[in-house]
mmCIF file as Biopython writes it, N, C-alpha, C and O atoms, coordinates in Angstrom:
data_model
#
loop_
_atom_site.group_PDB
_atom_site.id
_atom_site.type_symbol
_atom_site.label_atom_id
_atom_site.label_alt_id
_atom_site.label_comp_id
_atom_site.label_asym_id
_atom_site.label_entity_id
_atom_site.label_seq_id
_atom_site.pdbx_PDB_ins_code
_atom_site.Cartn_x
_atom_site.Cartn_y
_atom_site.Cartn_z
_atom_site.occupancy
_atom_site.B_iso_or_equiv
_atom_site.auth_seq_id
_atom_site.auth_asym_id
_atom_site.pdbx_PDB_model_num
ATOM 1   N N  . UNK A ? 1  ? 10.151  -8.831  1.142   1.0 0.0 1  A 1 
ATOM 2   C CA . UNK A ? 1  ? 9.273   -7.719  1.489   1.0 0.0 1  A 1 
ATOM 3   C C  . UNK A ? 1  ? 7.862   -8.259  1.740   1.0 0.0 1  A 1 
ATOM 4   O O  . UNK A ? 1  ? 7.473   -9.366  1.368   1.0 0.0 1  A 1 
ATOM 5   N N  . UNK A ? 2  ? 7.189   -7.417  2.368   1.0 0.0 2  A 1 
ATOM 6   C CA . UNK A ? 2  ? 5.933   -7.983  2.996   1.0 0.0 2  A 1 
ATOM 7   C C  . UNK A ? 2  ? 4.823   -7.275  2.449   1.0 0.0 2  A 1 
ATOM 8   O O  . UNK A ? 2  ? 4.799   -6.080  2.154   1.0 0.0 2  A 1 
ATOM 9   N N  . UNK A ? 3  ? 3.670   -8.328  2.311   1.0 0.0 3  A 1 
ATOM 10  C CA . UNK A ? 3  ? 2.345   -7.242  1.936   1.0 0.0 3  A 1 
ATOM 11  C C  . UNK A ? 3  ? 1.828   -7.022  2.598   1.0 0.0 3  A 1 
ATOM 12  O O  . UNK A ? 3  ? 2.207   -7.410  3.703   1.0 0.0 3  A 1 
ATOM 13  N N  . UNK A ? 4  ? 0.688   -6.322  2.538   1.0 0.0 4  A 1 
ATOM 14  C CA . UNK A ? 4  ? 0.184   -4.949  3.860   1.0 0.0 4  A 1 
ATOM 15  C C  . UNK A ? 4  ? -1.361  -5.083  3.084   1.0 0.0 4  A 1 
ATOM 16  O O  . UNK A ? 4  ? -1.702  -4.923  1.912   1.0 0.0 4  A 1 
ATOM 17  N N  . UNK A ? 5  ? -2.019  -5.411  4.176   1.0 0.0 5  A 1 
ATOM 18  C CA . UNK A ? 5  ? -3.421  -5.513  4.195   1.0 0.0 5  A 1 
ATOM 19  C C  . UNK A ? 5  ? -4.369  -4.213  4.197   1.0 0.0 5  A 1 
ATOM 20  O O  . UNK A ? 5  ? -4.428  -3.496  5.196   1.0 0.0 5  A 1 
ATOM 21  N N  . UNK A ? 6  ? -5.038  -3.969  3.142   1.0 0.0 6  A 1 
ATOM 22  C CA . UNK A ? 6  ? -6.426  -2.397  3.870   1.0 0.0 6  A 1 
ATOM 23  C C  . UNK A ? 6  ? -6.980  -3.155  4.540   1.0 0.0 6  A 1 
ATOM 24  O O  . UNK A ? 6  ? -7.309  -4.259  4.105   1.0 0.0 6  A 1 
ATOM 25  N N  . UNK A ? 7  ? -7.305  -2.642  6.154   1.0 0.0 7  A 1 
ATOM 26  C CA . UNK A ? 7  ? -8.037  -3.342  6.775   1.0 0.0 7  A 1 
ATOM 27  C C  . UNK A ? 7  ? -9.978  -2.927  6.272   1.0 0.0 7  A 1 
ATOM 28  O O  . UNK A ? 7  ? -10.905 -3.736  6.228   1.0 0.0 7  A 1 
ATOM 29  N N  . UNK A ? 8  ? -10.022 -1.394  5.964   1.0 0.0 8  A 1 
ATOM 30  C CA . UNK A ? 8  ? -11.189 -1.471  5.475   1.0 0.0 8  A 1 
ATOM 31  C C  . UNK A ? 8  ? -12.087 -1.922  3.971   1.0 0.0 8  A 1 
ATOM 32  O O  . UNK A ? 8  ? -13.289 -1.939  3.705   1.0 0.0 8  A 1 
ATOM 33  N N  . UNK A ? 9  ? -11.061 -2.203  3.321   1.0 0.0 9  A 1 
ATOM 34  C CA . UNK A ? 9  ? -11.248 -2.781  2.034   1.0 0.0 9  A 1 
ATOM 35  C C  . UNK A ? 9  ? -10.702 -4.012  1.508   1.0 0.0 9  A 1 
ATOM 36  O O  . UNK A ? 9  ? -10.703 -4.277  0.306   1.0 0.0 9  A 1 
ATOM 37  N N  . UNK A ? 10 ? -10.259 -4.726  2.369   1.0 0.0 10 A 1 
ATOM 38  C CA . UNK A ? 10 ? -8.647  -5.803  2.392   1.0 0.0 10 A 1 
ATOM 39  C C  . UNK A ? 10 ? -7.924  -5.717  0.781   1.0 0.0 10 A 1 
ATOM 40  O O  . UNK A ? 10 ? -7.685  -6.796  0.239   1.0 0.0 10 A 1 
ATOM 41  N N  . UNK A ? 11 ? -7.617  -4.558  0.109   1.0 0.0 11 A 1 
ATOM 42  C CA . UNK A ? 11 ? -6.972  -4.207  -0.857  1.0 0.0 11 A 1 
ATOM 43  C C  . UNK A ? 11 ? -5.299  -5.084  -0.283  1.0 0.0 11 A 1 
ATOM 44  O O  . UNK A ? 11 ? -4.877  -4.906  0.860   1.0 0.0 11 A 1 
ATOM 45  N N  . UNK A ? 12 ? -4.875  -5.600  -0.869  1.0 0.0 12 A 1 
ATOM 46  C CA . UNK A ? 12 ? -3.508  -5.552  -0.470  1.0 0.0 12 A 1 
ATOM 47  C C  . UNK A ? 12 ? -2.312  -4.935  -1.330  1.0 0.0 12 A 1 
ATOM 48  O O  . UNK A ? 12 ? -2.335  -4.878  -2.560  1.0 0.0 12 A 1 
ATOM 49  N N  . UNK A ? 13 ? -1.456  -4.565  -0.674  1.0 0.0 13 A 1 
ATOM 50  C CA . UNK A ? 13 ? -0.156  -3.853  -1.202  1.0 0.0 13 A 1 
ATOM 51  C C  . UNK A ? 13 ? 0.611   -4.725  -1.012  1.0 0.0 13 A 1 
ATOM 52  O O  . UNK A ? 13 ? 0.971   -5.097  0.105   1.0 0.0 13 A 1 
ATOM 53  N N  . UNK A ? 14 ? 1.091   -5.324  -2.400  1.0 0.0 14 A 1 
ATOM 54  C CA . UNK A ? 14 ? 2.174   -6.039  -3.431  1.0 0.0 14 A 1 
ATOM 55  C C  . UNK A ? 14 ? 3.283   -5.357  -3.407  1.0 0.0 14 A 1 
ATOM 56  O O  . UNK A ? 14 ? 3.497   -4.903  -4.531  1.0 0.0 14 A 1 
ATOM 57  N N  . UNK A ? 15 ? 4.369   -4.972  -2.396  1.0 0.0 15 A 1 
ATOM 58  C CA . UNK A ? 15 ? 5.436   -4.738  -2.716  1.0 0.0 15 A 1 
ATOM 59  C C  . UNK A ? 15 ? 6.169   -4.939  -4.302  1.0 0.0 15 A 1 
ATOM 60  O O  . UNK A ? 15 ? 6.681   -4.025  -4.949  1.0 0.0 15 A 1 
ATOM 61  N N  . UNK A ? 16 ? 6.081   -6.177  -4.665  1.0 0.0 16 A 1 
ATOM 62  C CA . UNK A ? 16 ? 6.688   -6.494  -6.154  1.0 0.0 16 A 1 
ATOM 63  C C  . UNK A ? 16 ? 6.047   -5.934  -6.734  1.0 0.0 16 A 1 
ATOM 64  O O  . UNK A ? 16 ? 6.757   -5.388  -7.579  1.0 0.0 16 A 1 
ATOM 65  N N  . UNK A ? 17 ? 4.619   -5.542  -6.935  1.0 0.0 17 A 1 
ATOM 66  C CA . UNK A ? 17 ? 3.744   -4.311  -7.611  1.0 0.0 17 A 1 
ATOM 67  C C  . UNK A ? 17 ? 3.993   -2.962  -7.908  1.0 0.0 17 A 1 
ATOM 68  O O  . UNK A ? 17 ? 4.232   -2.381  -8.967  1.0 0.0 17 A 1 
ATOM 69  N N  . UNK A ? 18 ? 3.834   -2.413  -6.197  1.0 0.0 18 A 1 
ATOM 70  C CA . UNK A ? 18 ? 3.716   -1.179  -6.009  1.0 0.0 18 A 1 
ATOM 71  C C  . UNK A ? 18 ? 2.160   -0.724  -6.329  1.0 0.0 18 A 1 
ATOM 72  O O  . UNK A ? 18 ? 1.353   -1.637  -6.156  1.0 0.0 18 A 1 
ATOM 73  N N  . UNK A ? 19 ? 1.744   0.221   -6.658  1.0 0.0 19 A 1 
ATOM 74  C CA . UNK A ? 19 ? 1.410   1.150   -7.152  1.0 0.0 19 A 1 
ATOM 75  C C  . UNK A ? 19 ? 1.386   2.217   -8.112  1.0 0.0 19 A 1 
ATOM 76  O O  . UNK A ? 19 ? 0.808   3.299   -8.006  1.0 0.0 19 A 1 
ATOM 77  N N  . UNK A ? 20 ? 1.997   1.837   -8.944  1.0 0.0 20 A 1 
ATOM 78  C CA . UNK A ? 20 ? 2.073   2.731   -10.134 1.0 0.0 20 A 1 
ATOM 79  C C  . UNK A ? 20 ? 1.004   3.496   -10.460 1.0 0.0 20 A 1 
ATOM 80  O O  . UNK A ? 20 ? 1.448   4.534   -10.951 1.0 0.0 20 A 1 
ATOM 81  N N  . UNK A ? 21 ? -0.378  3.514   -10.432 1.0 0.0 21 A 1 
ATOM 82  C CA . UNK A ? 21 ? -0.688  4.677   -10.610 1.0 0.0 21 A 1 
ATOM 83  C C  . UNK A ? 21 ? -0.651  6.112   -9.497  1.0 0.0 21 A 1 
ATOM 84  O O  . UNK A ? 21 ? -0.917  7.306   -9.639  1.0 0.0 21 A 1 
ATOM 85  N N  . UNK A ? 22 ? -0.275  5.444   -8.607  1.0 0.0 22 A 1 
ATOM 86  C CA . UNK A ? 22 ? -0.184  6.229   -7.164  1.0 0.0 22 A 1 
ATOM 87  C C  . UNK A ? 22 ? 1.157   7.127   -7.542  1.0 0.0 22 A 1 
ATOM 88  O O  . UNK A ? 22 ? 1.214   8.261   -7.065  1.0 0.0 22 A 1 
ATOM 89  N N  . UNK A ? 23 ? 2.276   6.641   -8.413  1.0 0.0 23 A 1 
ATOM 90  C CA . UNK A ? 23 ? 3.514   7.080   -8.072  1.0 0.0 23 A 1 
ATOM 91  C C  . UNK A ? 23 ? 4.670   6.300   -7.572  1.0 0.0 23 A 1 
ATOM 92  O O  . UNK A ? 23 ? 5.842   6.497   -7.894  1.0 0.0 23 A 1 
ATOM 93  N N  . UNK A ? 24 ? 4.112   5.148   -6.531  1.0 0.0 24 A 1 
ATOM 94  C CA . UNK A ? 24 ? 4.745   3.861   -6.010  1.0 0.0 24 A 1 
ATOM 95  C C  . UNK A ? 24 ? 5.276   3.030   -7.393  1.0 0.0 24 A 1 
ATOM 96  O O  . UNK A ? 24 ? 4.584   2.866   -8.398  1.0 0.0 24 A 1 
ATOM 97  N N  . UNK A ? 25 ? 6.353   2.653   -7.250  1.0 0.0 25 A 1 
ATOM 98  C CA . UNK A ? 25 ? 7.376   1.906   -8.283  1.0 0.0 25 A 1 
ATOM 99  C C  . UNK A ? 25 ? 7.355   0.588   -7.985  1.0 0.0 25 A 1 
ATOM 100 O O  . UNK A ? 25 ? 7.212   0.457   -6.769  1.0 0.0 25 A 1 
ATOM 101 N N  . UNK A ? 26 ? 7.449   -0.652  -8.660  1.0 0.0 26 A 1 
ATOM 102 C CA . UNK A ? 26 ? 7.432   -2.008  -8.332  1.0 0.0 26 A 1 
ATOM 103 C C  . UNK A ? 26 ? 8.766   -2.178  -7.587  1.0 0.0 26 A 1 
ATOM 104 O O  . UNK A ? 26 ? 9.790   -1.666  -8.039  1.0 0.0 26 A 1 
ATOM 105 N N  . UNK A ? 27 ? 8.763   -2.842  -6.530  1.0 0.0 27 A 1 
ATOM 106 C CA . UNK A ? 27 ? 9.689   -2.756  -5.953  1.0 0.0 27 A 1 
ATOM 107 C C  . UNK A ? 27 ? 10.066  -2.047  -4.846  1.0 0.0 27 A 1 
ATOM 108 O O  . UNK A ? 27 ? 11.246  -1.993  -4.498  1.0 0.0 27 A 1 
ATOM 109 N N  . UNK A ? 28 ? 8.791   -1.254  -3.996  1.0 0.0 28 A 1 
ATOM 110 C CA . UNK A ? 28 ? 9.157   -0.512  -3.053  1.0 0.0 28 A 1 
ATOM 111 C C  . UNK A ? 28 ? 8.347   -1.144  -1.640  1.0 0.0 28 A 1 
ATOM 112 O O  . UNK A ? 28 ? 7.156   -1.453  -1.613  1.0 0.0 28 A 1 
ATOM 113 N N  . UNK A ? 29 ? 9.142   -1.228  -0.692  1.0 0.0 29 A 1 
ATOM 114 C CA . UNK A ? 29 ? 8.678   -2.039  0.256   1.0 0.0 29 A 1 
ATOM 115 C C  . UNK A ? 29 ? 7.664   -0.530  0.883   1.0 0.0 29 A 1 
ATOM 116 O O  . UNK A ? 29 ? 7.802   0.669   0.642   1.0 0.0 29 A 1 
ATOM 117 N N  . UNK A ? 30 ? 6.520   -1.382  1.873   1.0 0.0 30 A 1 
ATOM 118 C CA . UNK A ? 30 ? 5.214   -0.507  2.555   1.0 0.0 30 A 1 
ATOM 119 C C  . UNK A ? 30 ? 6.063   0.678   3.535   1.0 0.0 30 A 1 
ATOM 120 O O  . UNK A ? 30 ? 5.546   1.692   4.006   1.0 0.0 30 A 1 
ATOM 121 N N  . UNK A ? 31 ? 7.537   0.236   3.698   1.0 0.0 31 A 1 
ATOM 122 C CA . UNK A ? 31 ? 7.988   1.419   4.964   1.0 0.0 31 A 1 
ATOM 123 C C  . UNK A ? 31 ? 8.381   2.387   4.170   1.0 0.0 31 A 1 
ATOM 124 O O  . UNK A ? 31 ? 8.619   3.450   4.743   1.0 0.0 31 A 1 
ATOM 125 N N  . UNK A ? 32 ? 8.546   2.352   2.849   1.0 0.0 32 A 1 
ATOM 126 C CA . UNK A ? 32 ? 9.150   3.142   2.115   1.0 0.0 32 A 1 
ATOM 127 C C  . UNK A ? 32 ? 7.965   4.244   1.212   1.0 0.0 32 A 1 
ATOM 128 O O  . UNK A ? 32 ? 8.259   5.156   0.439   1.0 0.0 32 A 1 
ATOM 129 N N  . UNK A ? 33 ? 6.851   3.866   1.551   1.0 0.0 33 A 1 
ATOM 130 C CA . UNK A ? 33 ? 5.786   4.495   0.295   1.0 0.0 33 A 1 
ATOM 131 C C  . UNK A ? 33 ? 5.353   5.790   1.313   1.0 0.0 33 A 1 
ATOM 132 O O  . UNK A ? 33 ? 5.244   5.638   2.530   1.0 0.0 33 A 1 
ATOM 133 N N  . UNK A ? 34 ? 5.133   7.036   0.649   1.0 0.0 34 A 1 
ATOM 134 C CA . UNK A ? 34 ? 5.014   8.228   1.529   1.0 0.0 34 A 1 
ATOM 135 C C  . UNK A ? 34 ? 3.989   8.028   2.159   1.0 0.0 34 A 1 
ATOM 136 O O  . UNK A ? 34 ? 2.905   7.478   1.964   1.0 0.0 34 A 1 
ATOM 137 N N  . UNK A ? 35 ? 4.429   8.496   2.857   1.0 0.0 35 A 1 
ATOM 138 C CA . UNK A ? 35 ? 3.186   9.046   3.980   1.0 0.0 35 A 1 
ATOM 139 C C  . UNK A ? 35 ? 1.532   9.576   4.004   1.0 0.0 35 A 1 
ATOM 140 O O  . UNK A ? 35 ? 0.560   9.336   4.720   1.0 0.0 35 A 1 
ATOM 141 N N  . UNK A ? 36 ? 1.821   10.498  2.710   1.0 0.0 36 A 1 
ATOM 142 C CA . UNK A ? 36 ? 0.429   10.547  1.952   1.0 0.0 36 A 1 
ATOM 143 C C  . UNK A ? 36 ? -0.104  10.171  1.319   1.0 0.0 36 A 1 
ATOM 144 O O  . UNK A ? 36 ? -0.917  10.869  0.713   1.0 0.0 36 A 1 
ATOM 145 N N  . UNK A ? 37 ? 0.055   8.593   1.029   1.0 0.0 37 A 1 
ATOM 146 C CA . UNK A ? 37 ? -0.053  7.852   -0.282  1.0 0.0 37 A 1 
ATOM 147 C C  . UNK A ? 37 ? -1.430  7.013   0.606   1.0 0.0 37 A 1 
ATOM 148 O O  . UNK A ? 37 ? -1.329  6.569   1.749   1.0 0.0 37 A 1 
ATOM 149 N N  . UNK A ? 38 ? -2.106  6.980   0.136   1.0 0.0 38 A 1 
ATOM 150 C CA . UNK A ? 38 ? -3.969  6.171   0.271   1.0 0.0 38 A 1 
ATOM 151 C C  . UNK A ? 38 ? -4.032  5.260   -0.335  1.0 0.0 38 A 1 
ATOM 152 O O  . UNK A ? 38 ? -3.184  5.139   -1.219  1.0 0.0 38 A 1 
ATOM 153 N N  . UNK A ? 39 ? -4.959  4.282   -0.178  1.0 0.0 39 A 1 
ATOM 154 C CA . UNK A ? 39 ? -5.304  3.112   -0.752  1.0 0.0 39 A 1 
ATOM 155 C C  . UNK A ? 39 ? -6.205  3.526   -1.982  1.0 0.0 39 A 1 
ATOM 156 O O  . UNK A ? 39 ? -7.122  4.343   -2.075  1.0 0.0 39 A 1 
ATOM 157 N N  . UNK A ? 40 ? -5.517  2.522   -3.052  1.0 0.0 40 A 1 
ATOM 158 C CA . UNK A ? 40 ? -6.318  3.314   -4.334  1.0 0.0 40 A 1 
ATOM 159 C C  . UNK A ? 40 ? -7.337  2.202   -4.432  1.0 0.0 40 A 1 
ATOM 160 O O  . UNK A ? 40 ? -7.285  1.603   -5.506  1.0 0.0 40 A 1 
ATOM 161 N N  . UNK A ? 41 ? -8.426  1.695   -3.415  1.0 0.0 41 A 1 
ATOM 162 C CA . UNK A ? 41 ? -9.495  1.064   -3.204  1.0 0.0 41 A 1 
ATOM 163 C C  . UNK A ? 41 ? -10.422 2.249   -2.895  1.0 0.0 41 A 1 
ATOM 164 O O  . UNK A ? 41 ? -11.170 2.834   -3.679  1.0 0.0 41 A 1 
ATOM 165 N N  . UNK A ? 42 ? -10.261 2.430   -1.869  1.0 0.0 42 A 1 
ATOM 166 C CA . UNK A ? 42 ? -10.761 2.817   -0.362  1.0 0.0 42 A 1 
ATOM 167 C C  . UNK A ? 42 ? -10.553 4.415   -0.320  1.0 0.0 42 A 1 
ATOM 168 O O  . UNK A ? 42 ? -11.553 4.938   0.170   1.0 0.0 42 A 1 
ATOM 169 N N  . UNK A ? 43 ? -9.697  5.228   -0.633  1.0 0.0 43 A 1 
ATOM 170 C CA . UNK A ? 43 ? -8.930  5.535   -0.177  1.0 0.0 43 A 1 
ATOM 171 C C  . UNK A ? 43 ? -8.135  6.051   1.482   1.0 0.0 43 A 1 
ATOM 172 O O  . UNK A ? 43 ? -7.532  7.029   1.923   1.0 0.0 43 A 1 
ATOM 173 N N  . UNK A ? 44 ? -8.642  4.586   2.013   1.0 0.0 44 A 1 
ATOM 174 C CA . UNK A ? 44 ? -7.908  4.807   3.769   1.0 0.0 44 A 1 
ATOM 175 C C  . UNK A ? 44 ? -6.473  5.008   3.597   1.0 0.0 44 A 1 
ATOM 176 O O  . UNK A ? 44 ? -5.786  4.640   2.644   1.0 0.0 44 A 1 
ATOM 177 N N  . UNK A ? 45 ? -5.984  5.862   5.012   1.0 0.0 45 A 1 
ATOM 178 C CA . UNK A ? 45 ? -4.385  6.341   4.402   1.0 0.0 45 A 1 
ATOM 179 C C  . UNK A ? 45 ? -3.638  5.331   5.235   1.0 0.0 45 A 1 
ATOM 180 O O  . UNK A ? 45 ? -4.258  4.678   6.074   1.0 0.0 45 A 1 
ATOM 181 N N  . UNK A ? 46 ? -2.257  5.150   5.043   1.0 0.0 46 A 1 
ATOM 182 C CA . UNK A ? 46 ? -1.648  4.360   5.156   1.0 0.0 46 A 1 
ATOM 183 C C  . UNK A ? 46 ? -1.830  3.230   6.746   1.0 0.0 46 A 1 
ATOM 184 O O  . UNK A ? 46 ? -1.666  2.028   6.951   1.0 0.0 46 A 1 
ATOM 185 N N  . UNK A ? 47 ? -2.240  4.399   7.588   1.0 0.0 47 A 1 
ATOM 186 C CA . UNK A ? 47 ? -1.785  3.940   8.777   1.0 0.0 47 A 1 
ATOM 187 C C  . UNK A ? 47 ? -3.212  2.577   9.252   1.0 0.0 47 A 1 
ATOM 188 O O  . UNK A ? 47 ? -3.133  1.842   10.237  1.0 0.0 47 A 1 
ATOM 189 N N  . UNK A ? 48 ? -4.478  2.582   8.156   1.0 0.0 48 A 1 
ATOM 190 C CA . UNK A ? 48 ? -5.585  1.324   8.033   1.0 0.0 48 A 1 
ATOM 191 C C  . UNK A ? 48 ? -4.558  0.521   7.575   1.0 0.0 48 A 1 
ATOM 192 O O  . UNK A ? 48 ? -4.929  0.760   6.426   1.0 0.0 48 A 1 
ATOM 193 N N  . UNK A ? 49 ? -3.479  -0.311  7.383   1.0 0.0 49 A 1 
ATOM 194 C CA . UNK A ? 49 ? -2.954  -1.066  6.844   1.0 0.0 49 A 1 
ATOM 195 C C  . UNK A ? 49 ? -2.529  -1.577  7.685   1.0 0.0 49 A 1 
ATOM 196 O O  . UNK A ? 49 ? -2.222  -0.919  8.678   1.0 0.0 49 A 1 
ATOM 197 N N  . UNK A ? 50 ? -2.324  -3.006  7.646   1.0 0.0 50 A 1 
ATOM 198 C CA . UNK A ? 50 ? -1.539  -4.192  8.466   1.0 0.0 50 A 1 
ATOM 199 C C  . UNK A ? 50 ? -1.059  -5.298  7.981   1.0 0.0 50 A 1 
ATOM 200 O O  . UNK A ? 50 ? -1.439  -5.833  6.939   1.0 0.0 50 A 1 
ATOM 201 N N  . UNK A ? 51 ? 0.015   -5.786  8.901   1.0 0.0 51 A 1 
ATOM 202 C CA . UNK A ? 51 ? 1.062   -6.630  7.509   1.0 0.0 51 A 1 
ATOM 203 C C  . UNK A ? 51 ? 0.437   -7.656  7.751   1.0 0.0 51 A 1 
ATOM 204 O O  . UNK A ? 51 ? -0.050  -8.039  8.815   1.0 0.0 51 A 1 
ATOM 205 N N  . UNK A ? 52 ? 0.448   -8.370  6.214   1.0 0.0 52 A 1 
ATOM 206 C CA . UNK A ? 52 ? -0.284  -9.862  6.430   1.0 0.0 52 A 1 
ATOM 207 C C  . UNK A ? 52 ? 0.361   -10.824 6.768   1.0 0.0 52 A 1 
ATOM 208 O O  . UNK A ? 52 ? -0.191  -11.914 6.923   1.0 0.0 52 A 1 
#
């Protein structure tokens, strides 16, 4: 699985992470995290993200 860059904050999303306080579970790849889920930096929504 791949990590995914904030382009306005370069936060990255750790698939093996997730997001847990978001709701995101360790283990969930970036195609899989909803749609309304924001960067818990920034909060830019998904679509500021790019795979690194």
């Amino acid at each position: 699985m791949d990590n995914y860059v904030c382009m306005p904050c370069s936060y990255v999303y750790d698939p093996q992470v997730g997001d847990p306080d978001s709701g995101v579970n360790a283990g969930t790849a970036f195609a899989a995290v909803p749609e309304d889920w924001v960067c818990p930096v920034c909060g830019a929504d998904k679509s500021a993200f790019e795979k690194e």
